[in-house]
PAFILUM-903391 format. One record per residue: x, y, z of N, C-alpha, C in turn. Coordinates in steps of 0.1 Angstrom, whole numbers, plus 2048, in hexadecimal, padded with zeros to 3 digits. Each point is the difference from the previous one (the first is absolute). Example, Ala and Ser with C-alpha at 12.3 -4.5 7.8 and 13.67 -1.06 7.14 Angstrom:
# PAFILUM-903391
8847C784E7F780C80080980C800;7FC80B7F980980B8007F880B808;
***
This chain:
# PAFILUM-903391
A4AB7BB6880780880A80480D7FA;7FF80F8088058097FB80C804801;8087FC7F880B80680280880C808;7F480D7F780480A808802803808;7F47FC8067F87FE80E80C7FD80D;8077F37FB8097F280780D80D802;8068037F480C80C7FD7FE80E80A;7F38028007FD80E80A8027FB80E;7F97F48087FF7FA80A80C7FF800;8097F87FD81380080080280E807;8008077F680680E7FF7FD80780E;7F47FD8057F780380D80A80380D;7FE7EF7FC8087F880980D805803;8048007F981180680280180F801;7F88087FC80180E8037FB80580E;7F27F78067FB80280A7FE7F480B;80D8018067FF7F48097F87FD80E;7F87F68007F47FD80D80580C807;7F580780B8008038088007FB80C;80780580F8067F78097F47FC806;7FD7F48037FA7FA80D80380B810;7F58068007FE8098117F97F480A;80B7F88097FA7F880B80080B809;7F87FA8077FB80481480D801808;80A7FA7FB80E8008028048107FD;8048047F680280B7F67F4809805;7F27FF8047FD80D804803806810;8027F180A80680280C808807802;80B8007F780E8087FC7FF80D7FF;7F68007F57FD80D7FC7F8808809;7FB7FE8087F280280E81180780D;8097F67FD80980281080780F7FA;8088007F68068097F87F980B7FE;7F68017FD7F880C8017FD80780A;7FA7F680E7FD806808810805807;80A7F880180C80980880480E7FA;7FE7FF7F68018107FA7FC808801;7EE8017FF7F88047FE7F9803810;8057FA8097FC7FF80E7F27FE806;7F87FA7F97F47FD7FF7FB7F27FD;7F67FE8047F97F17FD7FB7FD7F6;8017FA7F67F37FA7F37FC7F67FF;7F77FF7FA7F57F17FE80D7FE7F4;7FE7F07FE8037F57F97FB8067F6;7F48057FA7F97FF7F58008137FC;80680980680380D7FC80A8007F3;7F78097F28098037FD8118007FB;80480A80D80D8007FE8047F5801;8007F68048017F58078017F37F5;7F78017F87FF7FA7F48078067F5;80480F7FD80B8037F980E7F9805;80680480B80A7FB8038057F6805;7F47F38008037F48018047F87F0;7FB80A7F67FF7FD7F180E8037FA;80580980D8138007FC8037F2806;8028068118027F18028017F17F8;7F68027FC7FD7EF7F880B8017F7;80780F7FA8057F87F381180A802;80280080D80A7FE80980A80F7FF;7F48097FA80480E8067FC80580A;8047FB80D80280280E806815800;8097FF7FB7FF80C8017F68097F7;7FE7FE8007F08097F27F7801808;7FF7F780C7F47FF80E80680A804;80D8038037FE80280F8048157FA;8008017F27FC80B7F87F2806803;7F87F57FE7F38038007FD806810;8087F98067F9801809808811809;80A8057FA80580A8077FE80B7F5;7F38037F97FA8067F97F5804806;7FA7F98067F0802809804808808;7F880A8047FF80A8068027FE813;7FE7F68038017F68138108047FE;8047F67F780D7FF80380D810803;7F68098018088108017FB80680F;7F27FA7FA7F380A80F8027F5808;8047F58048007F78098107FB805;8047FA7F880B7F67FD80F808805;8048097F680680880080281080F;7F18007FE80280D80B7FE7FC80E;8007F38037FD7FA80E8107FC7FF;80B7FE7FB80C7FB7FD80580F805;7FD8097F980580F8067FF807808;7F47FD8047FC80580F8047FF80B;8077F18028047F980A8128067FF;8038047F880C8057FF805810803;7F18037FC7F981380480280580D;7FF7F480A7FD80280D8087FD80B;80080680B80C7F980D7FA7F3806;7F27FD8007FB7F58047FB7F57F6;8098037F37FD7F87F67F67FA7FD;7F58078027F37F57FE7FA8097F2;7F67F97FA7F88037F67F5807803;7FA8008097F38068097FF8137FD;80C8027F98008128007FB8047F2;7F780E7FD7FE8077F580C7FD7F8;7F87FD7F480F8077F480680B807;80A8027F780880B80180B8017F3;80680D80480A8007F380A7FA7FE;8077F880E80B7F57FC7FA7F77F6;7F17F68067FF7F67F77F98037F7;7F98107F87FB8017F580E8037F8;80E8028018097FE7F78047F3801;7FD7F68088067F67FD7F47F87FB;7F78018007F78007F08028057F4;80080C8008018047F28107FD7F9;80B7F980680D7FB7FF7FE7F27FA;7F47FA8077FF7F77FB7F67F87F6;7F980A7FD7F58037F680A8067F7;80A8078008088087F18097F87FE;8017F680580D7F57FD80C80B7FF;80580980C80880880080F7FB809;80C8037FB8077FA80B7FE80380F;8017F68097FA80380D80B80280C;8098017F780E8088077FB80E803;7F68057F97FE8107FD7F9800811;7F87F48037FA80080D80580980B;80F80080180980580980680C7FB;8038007F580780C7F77F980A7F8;7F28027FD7F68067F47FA80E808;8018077F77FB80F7FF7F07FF7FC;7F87F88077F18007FA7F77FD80B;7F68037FE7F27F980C7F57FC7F8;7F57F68047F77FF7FA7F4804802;7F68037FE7F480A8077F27F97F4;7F98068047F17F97F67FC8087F6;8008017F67FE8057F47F28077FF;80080C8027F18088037FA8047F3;8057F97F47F77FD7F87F77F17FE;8077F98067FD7F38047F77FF80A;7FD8078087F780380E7F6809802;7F77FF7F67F580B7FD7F67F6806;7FB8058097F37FA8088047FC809;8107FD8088057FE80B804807808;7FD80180E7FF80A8088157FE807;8088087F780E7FD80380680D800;80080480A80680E8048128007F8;80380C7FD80D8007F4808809806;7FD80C80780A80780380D7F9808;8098067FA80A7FC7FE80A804810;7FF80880180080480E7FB7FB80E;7F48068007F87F480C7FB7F37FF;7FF7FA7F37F87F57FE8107F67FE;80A7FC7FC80A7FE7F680F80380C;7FF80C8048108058097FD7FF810;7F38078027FF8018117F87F6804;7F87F77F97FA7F38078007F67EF;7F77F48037FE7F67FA7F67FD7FA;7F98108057F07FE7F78017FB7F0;8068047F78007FB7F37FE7F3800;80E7F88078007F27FD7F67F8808;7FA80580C7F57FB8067F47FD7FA;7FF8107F57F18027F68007F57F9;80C7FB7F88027F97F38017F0808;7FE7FA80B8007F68057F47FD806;7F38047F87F27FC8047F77F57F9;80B7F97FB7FE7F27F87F67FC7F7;7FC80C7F97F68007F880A80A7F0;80E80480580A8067F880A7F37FD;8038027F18097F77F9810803801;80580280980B8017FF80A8027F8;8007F17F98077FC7F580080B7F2;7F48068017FD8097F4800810803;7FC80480B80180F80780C809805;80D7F880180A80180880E8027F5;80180E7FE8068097F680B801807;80C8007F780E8028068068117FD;7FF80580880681480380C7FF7FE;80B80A7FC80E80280280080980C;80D7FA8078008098117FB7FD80A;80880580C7F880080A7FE80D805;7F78028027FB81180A8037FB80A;80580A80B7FE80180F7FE80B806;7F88028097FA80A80980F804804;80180D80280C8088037FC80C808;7F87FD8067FD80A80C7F57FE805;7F980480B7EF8078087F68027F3;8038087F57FA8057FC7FF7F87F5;8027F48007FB7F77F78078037F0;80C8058038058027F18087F77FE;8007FC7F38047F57F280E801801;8087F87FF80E7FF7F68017F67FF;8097FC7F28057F77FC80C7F680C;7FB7F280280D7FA80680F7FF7FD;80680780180E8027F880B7F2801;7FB7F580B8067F28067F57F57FE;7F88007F17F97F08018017F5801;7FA7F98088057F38007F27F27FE;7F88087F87F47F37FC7FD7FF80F;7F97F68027F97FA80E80880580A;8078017FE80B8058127FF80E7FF;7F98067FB80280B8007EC806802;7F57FB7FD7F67FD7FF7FB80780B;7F68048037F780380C7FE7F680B;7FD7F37F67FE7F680F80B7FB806;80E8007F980C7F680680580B80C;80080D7FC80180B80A7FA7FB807;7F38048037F57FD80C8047F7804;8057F87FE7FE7EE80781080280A;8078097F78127FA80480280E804;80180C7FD80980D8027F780880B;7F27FD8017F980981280C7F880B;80180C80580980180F80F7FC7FB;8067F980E80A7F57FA80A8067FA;80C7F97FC80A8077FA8047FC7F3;7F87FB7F57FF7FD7F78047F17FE;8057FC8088057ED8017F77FB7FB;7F58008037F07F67F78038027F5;7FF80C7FA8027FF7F680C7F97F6;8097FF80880A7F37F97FD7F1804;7FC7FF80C7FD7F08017F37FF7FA;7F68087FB7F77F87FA7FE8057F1;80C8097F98027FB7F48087F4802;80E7FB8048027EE7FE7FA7F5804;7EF8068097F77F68067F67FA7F0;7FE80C7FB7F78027F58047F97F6;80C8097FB8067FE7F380F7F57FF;8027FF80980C7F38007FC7F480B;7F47FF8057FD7F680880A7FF80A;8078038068078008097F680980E;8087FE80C7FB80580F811804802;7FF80B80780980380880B7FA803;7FD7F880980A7F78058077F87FB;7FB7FC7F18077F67F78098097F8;80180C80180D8017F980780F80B;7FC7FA80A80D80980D80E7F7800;80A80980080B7FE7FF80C80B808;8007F680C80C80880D80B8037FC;8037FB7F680F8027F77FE80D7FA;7F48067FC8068087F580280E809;80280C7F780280C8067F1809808;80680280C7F780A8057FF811806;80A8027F080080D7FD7F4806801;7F87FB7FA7F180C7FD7F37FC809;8057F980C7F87FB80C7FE810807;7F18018017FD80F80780680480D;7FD80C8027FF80480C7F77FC80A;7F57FB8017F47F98078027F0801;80E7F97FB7FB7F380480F7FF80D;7FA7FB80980F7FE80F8087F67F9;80B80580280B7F77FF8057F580C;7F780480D8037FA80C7F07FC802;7F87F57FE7F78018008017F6811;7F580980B8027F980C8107FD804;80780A7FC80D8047FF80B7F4803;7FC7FA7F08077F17FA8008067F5;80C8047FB8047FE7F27FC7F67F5;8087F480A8007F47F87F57FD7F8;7F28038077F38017FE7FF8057F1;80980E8027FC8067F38067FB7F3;80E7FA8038097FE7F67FA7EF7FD;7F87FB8077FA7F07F97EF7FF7FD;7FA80D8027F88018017F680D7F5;8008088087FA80F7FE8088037F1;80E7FE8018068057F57FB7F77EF;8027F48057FE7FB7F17F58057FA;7F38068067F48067F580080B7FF;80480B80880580B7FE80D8027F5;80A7F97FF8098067F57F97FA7F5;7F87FA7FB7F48047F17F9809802;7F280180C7FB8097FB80580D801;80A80180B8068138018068017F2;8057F47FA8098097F77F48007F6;7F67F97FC7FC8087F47F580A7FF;7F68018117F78068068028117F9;8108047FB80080C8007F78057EF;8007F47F87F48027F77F68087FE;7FA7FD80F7F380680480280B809;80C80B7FE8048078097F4811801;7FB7FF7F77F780B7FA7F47FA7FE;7FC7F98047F27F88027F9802812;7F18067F87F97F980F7F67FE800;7F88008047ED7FE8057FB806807;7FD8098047F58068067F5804806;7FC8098087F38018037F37FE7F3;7FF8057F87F68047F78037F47FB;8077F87FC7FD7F47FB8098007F1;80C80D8008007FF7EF810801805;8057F97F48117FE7FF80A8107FD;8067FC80B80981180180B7FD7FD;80680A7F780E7FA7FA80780F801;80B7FF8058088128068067FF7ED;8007FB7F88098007F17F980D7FF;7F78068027F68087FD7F4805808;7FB8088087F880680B80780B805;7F08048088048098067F97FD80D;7FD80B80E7F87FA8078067F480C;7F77F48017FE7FA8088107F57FC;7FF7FF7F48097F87F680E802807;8018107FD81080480680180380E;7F68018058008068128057F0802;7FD7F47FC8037F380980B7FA7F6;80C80A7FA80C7FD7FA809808802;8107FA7FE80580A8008038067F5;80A8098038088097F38017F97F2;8037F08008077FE7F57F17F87F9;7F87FD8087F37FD8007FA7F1806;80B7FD8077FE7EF8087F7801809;7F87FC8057F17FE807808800811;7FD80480980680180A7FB7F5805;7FA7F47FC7FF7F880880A7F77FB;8088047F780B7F57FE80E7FF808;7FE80B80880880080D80280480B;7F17FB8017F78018118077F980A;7FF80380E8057F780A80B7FE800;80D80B80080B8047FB8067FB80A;80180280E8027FF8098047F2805;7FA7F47FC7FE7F68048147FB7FE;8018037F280B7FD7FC80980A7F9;80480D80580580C7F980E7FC7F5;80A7F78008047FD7F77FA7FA7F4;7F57FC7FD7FC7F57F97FE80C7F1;7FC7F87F27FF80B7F77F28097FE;80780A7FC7FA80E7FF7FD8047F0;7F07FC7FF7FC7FC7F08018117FB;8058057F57FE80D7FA7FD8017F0;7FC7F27FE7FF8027F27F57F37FF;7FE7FE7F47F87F07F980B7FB7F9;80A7FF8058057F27FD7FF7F1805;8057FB7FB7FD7F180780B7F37FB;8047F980780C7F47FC7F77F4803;8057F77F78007F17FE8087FB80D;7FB7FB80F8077F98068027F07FE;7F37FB7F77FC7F68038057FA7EF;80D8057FC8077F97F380A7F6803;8017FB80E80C7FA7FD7F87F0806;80B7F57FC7FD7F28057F47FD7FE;7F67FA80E7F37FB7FD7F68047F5;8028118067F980A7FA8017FF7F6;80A8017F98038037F07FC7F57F9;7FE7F18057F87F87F87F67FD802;7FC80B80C7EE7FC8067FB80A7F3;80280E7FE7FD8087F88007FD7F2;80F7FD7FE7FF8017F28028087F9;80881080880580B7F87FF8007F0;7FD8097F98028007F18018117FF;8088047F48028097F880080B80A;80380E7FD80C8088077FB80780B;8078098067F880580E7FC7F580A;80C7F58027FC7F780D802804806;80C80880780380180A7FB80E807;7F68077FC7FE80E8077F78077F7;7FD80C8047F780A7F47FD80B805;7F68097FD7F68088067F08017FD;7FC8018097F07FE7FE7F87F4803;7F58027FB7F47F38018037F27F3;80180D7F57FD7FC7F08107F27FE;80D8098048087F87FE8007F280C;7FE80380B7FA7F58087F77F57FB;7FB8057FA7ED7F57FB80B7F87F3;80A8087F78047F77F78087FA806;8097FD8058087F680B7F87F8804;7F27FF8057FE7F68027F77FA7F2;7F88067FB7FD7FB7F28087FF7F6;80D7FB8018097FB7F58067F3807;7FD80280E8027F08077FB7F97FC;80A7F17FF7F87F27FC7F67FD809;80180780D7F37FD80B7F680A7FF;8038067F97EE8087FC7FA7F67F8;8067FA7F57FA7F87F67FD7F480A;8027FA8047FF7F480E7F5802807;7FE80E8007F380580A7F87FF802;8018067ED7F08037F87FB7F07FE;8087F88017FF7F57F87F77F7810;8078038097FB7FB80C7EF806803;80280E8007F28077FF7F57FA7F4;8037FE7F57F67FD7F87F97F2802;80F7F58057FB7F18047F780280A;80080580A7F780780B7F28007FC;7FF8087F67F580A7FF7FA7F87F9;8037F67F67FA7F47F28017F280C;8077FD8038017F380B7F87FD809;80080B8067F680280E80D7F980B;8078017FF80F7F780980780A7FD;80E80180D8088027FD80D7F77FB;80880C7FB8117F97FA80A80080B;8007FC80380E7FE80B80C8037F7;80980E8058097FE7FB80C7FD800;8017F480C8087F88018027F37FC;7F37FB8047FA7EE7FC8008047F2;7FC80C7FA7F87FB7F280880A7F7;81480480380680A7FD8037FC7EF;8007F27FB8027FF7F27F28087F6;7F67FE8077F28007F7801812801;80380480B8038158028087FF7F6;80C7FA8008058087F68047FD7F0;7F37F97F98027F97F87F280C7F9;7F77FF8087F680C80080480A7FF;8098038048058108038098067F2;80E7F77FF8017FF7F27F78007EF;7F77F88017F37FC7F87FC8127FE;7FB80680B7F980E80180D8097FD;80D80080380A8077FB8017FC7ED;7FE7F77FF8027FD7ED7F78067FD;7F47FD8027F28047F8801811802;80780680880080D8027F980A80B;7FD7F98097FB80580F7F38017FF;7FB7FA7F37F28028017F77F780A;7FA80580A7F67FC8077F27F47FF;7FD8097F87F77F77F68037F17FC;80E8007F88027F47FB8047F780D;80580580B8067F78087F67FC80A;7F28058017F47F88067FA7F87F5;8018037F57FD7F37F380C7F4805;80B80280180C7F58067FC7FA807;7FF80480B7FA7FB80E7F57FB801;7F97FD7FB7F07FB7FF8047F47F8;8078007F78027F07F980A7F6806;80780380B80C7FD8077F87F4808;8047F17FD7FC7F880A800800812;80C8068057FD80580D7F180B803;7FF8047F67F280C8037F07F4803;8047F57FC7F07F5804800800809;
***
């Protein structure tokens, strides 16, 4: 016998332990986890498929589901069909890219906090050193401010997303006819964006735009957090106080969604949408910008239809109050850290709700969505929201990690 031989084999042995047995069990796994991520179908016998069933087997479950939010699907598919549907007033996925959900890609490609979603001075655009041979129009002005040609070019599914999709400091906005630039002086990440305009601030009196940032970003509707109790100080001039001339109507009815959205609607008081298709903001313009504001620079449609109700309030600034902090509200939300109760602007708006325990709730609902193919009830299923929601508040708002979460979660089968 060789000794040596016997002593090396030992040594083998204990330094390099078997490698795991990969059943048809363990590539199954690996086959379901990949494809929820990655939003796509694979053969049993792909590749990827066989790498990450080779974690599986030896019970790094998360190391799969790494693998699998590395691949390039999981940004161009997974991710921007999750943003899309939030991009939009008819929430569907069926629309061009655009620049809401190419930052909420590249947010979640930079493992960046995604509080910034609501609160960040940045946009994402396609890297035109990255796009030599692709026909993606760049001007920044017509392609980028006054329509959606850019994000349309870059969504011809033969572009990588995941790798093209550069993060800029700022936002420009069109500030007059003549197609001139300035800086946004009130950013607010995605609420502030080309498409969430379009979808929420054409016509109207800016109200969309507050029920479908808490539609979006806190999972909530309207109606679930109207409250007849609170104050209807900052209820406009355009809503009847005698509607079909019944009060009562208004004080059990009309009033509870109006004192949220009037009081924080004034956010958006310097916001609008347009003919030409580009975001007009009076912080800055000249032109068309100021002809449809007044003096102090509030959009005259923020207190249109004056008539209807001549006491009611008379917006002159962007401020805005917290109606919806007290009782139900206050533990539907989840208030956190300073500026609950009021502010000015878009920017301090968007952080009030992204410092909410129901932003984190949201995301957490949105991601199960989008990896599940089911929805979360967030009522039936209010422990699993907010156990998820916390999870993505520890780890640090990162995006990324909280669709790795969600994918290994036994409710997700």
């Amino acid at each position: 016998m060789n000794w040596r031989l016997s002593i090396a084999a030992v040594l083998l042995t204990v330094q390099c332990p078997a490698i795991a047995q990969v059943s048809d069990q363990h590539r199954q796994e690996a086959k379901r986890l990949l494809e929820r991520l990655v939003g796509a179908k694979l053969p049993l016998d792909h590749a990827l498929v066989a790498q990450a069933a080779a974690l599986v087997a030896t019970g790094d479950r998360a190391g799969a589901a790494k693998l699998a939010t590395s691949q390039p699907n999981f940004y161009n598919l997974t991710v921007k069909q999750m943003a899309l549907r939030m991009s939009n007033r008819e929430e569907t996925l069926r629309v061009p890219l655009n620049d809401f959900a190419a930052s909420f890609i590249g947010v979640t490609r930079d493992e960046t906090d995604a509080r910034e979603l609501l609160t960040g001075n940045f946009h994402y655009k396609g890297n035109p050193n990255l796009l030599t041979g692709f026909n993606v129009r760049q001007n920044i002005a017509d392609d980028l401010l006054a329509s959606n040609t850019h994000y349309s070019d870059l969504d011809n599914g033969t572009i990588d997303l995941s790798t093209v999709l550069m993060r800029v400091a700022g936002q420009p906005l069109l500030i007059d006819d003549n197609k001139n630039i300035a800086d946004n002086l009130d950013p607010a990440g995605v609420l502030t964006s080309r498409a969430f305009m379009a979808a929420h601030a054409v016509d109207g009196t800016n109200r969309r735009l507050v029920e479908f940032t808490f539609r979006e970003f806190a999972c909530v509707s309207i109606d679930q957090w109207a409250d007849t109790a609170a104050s209807d100080l900052r209820i406009g001039r355009d809503i009847d106080r005698f509607p079909g001339g019944d009060h009562f109507k208004f004080q059990t009815s009309c009033k509870g969604c109006h004192t949220g959205m009037d009081g924080f609607r004034g956010a958006f008081a310097k916001w609008d949408f347009r003919n030409n298709n580009a975001i007009l903001s009076t912080m800055k313009g000249t032109g068309r910008a100021q002809a449809n504001a007044s003096a102090a620079g509030v959009m005259n449609k923020m207190n249109k239809n004056n008539t209807v109700y001549p006491g009611g309030y008379v917006m002159t600034d962007d401020s805005w109050v917290n109606n919806a902090s007290r009782g139900t509200n206050a533990l539907l939300f989840g208030w956190n850290g300073a500026g609950i109760d009021g502010g000015m602007g878009v920017q301090s708006f968007g952080r009030l709700v992204a410092n909410s325990k129901r932003f984190s709730q949201c995301m957490a609902v949105r991601v199960f969505e989008a990896v599940c193919k089911k929805p979360l009830d967030p009522e039936k299923q209010k422990g699993l929201m907010m156990e998820l929601g916390s999870t993505f508040e520890r780890n640090g708002y990162k995006l990324k990690g909280l669709f790795e979460t969600v994918v290994l979660r036994s409710e997700c089968h």
